[in-house]
ZAKE-546224 format. One record per residue: residue in three letters; z, x, y of N, C-alpha, C in turn. Coordinates in steps of 0.05 Angstrom, whole numbers, padded with zeros to 5 digits, always signed. Layout:
ALAZXYZXYZXY ...
//
This chain:
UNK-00338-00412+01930-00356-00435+01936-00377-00436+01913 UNK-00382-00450+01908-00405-00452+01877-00425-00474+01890 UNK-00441-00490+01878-00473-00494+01899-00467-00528+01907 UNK-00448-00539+01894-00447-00558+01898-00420-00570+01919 UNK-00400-00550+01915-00371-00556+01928-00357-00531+01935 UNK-00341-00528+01961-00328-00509+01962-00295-00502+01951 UNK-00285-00488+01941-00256-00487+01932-00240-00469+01954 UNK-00223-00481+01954-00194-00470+01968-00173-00461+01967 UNK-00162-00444+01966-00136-00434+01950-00112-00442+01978 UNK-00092-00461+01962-00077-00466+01990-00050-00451+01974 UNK-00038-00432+01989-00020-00422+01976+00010-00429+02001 UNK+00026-00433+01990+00045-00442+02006+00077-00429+02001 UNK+00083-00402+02015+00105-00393+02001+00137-00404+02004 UNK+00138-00419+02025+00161-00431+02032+00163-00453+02009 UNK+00142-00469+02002+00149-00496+01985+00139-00479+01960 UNK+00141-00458+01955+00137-00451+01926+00112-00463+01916 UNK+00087-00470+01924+00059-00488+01923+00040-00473+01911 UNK+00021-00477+01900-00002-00461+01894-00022-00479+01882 UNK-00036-00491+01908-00061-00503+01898-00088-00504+01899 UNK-00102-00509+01884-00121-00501+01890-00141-00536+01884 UNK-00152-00529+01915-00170-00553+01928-00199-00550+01919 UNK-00200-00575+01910-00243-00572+01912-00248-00594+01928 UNK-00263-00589+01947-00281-00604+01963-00309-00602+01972 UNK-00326-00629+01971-00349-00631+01984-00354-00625+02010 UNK-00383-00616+02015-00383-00599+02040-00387-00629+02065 UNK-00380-00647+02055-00376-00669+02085-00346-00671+02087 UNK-00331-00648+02074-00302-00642+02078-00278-00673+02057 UNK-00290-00679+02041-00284-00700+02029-00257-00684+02002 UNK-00233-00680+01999-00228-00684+01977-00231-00691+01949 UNK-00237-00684+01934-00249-00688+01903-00227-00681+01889 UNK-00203-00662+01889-00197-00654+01868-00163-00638+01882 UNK-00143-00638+01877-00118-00619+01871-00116-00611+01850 UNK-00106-00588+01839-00095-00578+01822-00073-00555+01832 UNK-00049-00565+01818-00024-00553+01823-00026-00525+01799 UNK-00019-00503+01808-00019-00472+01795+00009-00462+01794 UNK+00005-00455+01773+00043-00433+01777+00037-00420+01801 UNK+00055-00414+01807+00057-00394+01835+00070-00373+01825 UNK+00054-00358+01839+00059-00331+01833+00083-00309+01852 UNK+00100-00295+01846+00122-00282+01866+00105-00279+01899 UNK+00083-00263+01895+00070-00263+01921+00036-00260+01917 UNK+00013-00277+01931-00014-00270+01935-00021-00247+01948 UNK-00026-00234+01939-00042-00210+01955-00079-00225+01967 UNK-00081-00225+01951-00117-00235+01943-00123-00245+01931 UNK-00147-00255+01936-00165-00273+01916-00190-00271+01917 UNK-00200-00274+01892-00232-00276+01897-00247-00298+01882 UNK-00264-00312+01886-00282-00335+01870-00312-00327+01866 UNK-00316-00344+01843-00336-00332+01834-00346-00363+01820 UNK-00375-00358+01811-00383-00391+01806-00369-00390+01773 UNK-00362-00374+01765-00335-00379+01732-00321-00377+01743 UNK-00301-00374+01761-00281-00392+01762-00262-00372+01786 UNK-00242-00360+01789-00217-00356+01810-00205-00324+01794 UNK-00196-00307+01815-00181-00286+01804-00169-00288+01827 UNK-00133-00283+01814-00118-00285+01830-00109-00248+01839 UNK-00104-00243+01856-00085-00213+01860-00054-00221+01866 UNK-00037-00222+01836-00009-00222+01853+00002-00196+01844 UNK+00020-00196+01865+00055-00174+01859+00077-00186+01870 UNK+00089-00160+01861+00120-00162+01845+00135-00150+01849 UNK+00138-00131+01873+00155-00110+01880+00136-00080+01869 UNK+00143-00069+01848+00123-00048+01838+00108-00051+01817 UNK+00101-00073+01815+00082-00083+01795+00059-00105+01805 UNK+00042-00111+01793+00020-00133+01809+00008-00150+01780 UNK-00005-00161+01781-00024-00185+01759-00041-00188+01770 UNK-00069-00203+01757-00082-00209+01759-00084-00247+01741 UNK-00096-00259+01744-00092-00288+01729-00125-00298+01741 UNK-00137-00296+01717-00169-00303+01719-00169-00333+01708 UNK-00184-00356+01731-00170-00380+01713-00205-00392+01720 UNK-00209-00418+01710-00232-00422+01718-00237-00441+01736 UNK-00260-00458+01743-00248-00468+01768-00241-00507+01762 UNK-00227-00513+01737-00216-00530+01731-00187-00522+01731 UNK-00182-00505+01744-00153-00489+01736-00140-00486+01713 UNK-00154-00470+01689-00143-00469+01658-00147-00448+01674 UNK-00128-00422+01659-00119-00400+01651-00137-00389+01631 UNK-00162-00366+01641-00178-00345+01624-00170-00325+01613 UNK-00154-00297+01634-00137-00290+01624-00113-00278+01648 UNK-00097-00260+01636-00080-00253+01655-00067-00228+01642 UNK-00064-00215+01663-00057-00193+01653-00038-00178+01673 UNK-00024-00155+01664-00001-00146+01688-00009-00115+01684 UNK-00001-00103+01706+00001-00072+01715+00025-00055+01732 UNK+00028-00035+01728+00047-00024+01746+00027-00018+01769 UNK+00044-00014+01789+00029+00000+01809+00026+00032+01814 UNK+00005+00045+01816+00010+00067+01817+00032+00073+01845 UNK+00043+00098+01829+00064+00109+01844+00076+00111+01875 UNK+00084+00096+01887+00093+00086+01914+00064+00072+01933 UNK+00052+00068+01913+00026+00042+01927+00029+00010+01929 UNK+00023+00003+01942+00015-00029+01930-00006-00037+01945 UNK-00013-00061+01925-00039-00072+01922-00048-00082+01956 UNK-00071-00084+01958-00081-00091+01981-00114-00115+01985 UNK-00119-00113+01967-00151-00127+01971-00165-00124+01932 UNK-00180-00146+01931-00195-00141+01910-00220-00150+01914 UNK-00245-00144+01904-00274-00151+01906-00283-00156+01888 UNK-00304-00174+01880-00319-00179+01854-00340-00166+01861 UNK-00344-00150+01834-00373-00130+01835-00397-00162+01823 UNK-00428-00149+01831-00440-00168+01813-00449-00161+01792 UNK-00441-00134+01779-00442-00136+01756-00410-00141+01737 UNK-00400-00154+01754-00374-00169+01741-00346-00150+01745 UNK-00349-00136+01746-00327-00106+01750-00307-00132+01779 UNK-00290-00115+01776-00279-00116+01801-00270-00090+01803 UNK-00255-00089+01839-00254-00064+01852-00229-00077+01860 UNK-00210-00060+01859-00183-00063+01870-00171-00038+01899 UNK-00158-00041+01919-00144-00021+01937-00122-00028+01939 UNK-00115+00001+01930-00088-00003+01939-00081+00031+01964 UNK-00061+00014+01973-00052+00036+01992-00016+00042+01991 UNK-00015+00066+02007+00007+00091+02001+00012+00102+02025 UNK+00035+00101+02030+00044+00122+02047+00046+00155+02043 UNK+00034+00162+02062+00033+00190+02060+00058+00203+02083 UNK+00077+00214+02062+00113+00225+02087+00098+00247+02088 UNK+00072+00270+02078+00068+00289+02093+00057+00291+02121 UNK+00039+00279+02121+00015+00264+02142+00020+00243+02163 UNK+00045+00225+02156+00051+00204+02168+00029+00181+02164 UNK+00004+00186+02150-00013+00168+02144-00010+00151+02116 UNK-00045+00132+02118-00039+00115+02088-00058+00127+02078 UNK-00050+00126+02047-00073+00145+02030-00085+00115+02020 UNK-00099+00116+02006-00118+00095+01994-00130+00107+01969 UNK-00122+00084+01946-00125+00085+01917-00143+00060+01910 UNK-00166+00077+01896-00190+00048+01882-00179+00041+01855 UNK-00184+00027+01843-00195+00019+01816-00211+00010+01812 UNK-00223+00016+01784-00250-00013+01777-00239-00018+01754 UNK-00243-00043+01751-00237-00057+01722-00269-00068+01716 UNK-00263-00072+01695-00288-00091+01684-00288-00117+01674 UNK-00299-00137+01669-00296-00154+01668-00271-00177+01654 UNK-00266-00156+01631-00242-00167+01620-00211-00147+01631 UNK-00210-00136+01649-00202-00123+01669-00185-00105+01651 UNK-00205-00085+01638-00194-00057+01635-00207-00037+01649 UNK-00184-00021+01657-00186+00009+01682-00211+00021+01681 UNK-00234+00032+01693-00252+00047+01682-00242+00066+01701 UNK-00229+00063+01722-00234+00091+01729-00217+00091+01756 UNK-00206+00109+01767-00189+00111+01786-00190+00134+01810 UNK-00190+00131+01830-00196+00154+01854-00188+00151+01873 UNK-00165+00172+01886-00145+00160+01913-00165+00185+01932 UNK-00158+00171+01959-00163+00178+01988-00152+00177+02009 UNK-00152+00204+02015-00133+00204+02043-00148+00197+02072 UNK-00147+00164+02065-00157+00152+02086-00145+00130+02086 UNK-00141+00118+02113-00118+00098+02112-00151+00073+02122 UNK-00149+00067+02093-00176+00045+02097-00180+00020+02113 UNK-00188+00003+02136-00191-00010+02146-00199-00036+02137 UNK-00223-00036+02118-00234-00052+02105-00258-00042+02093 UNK-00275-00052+02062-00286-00041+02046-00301-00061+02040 UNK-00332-00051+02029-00357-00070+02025-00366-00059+01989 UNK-00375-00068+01983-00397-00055+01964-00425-00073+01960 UNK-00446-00057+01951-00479-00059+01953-00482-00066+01928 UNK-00519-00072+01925-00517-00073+01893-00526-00064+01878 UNK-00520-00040+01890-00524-00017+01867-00499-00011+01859 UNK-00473-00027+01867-00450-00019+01861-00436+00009+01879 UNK-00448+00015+01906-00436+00032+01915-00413+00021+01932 UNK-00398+00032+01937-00377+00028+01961-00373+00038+01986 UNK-00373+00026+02013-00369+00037+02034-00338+00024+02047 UNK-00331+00042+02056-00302+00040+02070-00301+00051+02104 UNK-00293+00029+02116-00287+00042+02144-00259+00050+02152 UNK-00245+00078+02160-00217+00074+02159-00220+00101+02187 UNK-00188+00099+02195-00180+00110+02218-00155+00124+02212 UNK-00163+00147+02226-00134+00160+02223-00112+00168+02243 UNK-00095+00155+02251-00082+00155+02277-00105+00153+02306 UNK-00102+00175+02321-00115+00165+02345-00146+00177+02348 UNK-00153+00191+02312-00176+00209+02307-00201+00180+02312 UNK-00230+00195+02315-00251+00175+02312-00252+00165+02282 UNK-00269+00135+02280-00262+00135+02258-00286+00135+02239 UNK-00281+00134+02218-00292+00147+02192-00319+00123+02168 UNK-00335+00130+02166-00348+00111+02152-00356+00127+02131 UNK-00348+00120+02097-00348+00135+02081-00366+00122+02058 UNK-00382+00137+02045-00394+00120+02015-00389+00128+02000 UNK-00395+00114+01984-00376+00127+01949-00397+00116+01933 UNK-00399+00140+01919-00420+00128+01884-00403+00108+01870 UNK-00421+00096+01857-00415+00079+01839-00383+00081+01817 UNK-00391+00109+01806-00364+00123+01800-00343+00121+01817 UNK-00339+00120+01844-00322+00129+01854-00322+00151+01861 UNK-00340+00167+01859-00339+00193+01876-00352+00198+01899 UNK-00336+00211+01921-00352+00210+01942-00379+00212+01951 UNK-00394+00197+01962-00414+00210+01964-00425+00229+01990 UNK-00420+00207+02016-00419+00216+02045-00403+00210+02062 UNK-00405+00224+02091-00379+00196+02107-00398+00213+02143 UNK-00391+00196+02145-00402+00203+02184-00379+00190+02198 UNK-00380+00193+02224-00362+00189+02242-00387+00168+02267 UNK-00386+00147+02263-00401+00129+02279-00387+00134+02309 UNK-00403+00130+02342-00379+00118+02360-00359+00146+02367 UNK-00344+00141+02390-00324+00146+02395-00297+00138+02389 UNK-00272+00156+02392-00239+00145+02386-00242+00122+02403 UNK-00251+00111+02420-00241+00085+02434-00241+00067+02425 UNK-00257+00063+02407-00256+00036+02393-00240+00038+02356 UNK-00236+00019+02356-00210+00011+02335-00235-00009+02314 UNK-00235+00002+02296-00249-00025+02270-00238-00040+02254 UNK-00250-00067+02249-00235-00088+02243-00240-00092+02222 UNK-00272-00100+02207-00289-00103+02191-00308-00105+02192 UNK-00320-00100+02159-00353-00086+02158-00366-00104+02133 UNK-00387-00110+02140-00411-00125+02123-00431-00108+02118 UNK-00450-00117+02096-00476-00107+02102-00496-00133+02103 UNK-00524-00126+02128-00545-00145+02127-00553-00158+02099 UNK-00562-00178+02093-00572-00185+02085-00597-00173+02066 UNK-00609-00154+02075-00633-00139+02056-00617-00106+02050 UNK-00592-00102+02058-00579-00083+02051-00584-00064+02069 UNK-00601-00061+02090-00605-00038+02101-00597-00026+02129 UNK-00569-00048+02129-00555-00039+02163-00524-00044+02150 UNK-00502-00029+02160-00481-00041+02154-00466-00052+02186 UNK-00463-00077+02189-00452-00089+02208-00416-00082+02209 UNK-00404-00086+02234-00383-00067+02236-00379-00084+02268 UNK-00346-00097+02261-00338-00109+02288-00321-00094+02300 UNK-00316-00083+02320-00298-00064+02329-00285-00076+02358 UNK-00258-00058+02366-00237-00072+02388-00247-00048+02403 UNK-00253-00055+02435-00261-00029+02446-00225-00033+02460 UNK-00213-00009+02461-00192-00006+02478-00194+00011+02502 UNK-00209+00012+02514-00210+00034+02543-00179+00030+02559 UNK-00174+00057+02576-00166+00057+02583-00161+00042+02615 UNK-00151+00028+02622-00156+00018+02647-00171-00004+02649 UNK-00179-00011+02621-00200-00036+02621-00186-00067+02601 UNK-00196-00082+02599-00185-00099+02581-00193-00095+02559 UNK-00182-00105+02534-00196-00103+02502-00215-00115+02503 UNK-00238-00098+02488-00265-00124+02486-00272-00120+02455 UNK-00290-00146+02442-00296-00146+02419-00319-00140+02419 UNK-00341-00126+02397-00362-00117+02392-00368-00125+02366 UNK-00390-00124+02366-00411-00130+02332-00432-00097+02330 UNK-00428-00074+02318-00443-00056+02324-00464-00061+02291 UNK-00484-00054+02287-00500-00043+02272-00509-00010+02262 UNK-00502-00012+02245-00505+00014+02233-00523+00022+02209 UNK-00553+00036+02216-00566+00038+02192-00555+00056+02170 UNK-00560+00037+02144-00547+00054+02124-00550+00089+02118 UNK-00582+00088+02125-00586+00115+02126-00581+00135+02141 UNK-00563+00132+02163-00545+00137+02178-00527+00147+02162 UNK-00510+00126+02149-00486+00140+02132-00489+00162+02105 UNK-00517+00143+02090-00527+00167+02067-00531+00193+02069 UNK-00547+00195+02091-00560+00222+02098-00542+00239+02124 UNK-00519+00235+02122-00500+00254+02146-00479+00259+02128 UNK-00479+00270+02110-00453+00276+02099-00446+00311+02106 UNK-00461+00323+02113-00468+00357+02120-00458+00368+02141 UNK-00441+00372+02160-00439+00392+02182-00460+00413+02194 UNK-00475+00405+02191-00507+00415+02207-00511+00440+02223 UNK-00490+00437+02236-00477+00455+02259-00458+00490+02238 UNK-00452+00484+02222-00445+00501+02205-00454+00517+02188 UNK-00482+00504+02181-00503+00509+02165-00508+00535+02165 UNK-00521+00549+02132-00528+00580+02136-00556+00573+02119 UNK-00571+00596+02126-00607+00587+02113-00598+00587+02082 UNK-00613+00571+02068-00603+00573+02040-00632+00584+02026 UNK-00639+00594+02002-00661+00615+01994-00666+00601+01968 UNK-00686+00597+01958-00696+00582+01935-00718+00596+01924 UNK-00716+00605+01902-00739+00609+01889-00740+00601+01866 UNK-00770+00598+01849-00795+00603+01867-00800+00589+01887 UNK-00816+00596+01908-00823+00572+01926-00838+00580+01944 UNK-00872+00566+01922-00870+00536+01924-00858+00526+01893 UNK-00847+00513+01885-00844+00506+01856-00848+00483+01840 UNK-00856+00479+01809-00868+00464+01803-00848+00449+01779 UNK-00836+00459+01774-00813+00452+01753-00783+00453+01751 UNK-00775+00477+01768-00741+00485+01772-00745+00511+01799 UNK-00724+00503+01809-00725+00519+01823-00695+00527+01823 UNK-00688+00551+01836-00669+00568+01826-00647+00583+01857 UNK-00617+00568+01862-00607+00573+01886-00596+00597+01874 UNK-00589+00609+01904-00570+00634+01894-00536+00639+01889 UNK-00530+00611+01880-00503+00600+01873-00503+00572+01857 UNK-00484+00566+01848-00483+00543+01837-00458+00520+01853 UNK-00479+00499+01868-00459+00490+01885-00442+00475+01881 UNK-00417+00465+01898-00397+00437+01896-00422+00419+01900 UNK-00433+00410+01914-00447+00396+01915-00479+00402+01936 UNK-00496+00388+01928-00523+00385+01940-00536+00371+01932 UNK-00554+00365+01961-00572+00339+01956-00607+00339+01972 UNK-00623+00325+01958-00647+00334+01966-00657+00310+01981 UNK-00674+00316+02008-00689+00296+02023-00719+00308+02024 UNK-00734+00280+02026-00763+00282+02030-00761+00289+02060 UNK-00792+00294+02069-00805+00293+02096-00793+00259+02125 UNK-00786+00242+02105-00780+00222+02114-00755+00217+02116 UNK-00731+00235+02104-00707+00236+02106-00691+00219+02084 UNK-00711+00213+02068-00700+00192+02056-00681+00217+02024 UNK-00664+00203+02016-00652+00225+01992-00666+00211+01978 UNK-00674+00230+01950-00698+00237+01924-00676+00243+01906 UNK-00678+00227+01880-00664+00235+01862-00676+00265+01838 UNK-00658+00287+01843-00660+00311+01829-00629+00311+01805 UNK-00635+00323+01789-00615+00336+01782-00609+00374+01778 UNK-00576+00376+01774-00571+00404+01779-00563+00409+01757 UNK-00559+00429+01751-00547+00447+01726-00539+00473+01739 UNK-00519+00483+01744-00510+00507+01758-00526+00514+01777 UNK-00536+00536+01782-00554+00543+01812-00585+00526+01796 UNK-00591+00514+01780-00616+00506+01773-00620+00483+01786 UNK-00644+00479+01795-00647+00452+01811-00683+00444+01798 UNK-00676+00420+01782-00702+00404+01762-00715+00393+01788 UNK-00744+00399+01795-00757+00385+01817-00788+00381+01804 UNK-00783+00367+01769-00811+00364+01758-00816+00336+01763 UNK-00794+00325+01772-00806+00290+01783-00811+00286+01809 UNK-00813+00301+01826-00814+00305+01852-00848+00311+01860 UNK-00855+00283+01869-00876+00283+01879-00889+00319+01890 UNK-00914+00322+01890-00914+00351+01911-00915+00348+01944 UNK-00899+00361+01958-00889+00357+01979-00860+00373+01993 UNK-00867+00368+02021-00849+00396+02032-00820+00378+02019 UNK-00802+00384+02018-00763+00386+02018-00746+00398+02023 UNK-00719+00381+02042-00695+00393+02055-00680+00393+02030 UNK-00676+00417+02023-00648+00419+01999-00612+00424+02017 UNK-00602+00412+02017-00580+00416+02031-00548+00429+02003 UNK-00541+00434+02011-00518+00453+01981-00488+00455+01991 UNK-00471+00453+01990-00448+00469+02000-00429+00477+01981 UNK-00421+00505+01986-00404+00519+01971-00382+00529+01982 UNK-00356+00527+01976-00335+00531+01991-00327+00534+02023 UNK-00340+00501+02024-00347+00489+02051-00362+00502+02072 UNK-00380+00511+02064-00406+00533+02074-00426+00506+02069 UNK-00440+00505+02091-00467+00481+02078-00486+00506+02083 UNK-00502+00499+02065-00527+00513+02065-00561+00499+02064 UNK-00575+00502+02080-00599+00491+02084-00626+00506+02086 UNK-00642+00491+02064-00676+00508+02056-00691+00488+02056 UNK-00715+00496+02057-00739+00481+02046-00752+00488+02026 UNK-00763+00475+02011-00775+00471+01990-00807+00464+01984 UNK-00819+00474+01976-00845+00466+01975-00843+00457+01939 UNK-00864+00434+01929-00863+00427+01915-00892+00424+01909 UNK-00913+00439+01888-00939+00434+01883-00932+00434+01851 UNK-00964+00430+01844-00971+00422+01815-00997+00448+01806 
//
């Protein structure tokens, strides 16, 4: 949709069709344009420069970036990674797109799920599969990604991913009773909305709209319950402070729960930008979480 008219992609596989409609919002016709057609649409996305198409091909897929006079920007082709195919694409706003694709998993009986990002002239930056059979996927604009997915009859899963692509957190919203459909975020970014199928037993299907604060998903990525005291010195500290391992991962919260950006270097942990004030350091090392506090003076 761009500010003046909305566009339509009418794709029609029986009559071999591919057109694409512009119309005024009193539903008026302005415009056809007939498109090659492509073997099959997966997706599409619009943007106020113009249309990206997602097609495939059996084990291959394209892309065909055209503008919204229907000229051809560019186009380009890919294999699919190895027994995947394509599933959904998103426009980042800093122009990237995000591609899923999904996979059968014959060990698991499940679907694994494979990202890409391209960039604007849609070369690969970067690639990261998951064994999560993804439901549906958002991203923020900071460029992070959240995904909601289910795994057979398990509860299901709400996951974030850095910008990179690397994981960041995931919580388990809810009970297995309900089934998820799709997920938004509010408007000021700070709830992720999430429609879900309640299936009870004995009951009829019902539909739901749940809300979910983001900080909810950021700050639960830990097993809490597993936790061992973690030991920091010095502390109180004013510049680095020093764990007694160097972890897979850890992350630091204020008094307000909110996560503070630190960085690590092996067991060293830099806390010279860190306001003075108490902190939860959370760490885990060979799926051990470990949890301290921190004092922070000057």
């Amino acid at each position: 949709m761009s500010s003046n008219f909305i566009y339509l992609l009418n794709d029609d596989q029986l009559l071999n069709v591919l057109e694409l409609i512009k119309i005024d919002f009193n539903g008026n016709v302005i415009s056809v344009i007939s498109l090659p057609p492509p073997a099959f649409i997966v997706d599409a996305v619009f943007s106020e420069q113009g249309l990206v198409i997602l097609e495939s091909d059996r084990d291959s897929f394209g892309l065909r970036h055209l503008n919204l006079g229907g000229t051809m920007l560019n186009q380009v082709a890919f294999s699919c990674p190895l027994g995947a195919f394509p599933s959904k694409i998103k426009l980042l706003e800093n122009g990237n797109y995000l591609l899923l694709f999904k996979e059968d998993n014959p060990s698991t009986g499940e679907t694994n799920a494979i990202f890409w990002l391209l960039d604007g002239s849609m070369q690969q930056l970067w690639e990261e599969m998951y064994e999560e059979n993804i439901v549906d996927f958002i991203t923020d604009s900071d460029h992070r990604i959240y995904f909601v997915s289910r795994a057979g009859l398990s509860a299901t899963n709400i996951t974030a991913l850095n910008a990179d692509g690397s994981k960041a957190n995931q919580t388990q919203p809810g009970t297995p009773d309900f089934v998820p459909r799709k997920i938004a975020l509010t408007e000021d970014e700070s709830a992720l909305l999430m429609g879900i199928r309640w299936e009870l037993s004995n009951q009829k299907p019902a539909t739901e709209i749940i809300k979910i604060p983001l900080d909810t998903i950021l700050l639960a990525p830990f097993p809490l319950a597993r936790s061992v005291e973690l030991k920091l010195s010095p502390n109180p500290a004013s510049s680095f402070a020093q764990l007694p391992f160097a972890p897979d991962r850890a992350e630091v919260f204020n008094i307000l729960g909110q996560r503070v950006g630190v960085s690590f270097s092996n067991e060293m942990l830099d806390v010279s930008a860190l306001a003075p004030g108490i902190y939860q350091v959370l760490a885990e090392k060979d799926s051990v979480v470990y949890v301290g506090k921190l004092a922070v003076g000057r």
